[in-house]
N, C-alpha and C positions, 0 to 999 in steps of 0.2 A: 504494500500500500504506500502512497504519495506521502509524505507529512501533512498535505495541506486539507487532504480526505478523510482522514482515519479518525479526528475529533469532530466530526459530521453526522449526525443522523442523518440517513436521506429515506423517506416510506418513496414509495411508488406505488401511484396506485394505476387500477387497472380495470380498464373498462372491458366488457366485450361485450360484441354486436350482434345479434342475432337478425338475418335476414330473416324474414315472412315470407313464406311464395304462397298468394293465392289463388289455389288450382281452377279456380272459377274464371278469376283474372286472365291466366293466363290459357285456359279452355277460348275464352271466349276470342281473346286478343288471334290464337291460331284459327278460331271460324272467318272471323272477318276476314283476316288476310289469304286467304284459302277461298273465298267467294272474289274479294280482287282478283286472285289470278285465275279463276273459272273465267269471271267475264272477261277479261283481257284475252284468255283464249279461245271463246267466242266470239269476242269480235272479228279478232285474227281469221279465225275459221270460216266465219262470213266473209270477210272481207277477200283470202283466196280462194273459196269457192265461188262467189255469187259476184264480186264483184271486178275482180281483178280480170276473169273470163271476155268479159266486154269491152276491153279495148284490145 
């Protein structure tokens, strides 16, 4: 030990963090984004079949 440390109390304290995950939250967060890219490749699909054909 240093001399300038060893007449020092030092506490430490000490937090810890517990994350939440909820599964509802995140259920729901993956349907939405999961309907995004349905329609995205629906339109796609439309868009090379029905429309892209006509020119």
């Amino acid at each position: 030990m240093e001399p300038s440390t060893k007449d020092r109390s030092v506490e430490v304290e000490r937090t810890e963090v517990h994350r939440k995950s909820d599964s509802s939250l995140v259920a729901s967060t993956f349907i939405k984004y999961a309907a995004y890219i349905i329609i995205i490749f629906g339109i796609l699909y439309f868009l090379v079949r029905y429309v892209f054909p006509m020119f």
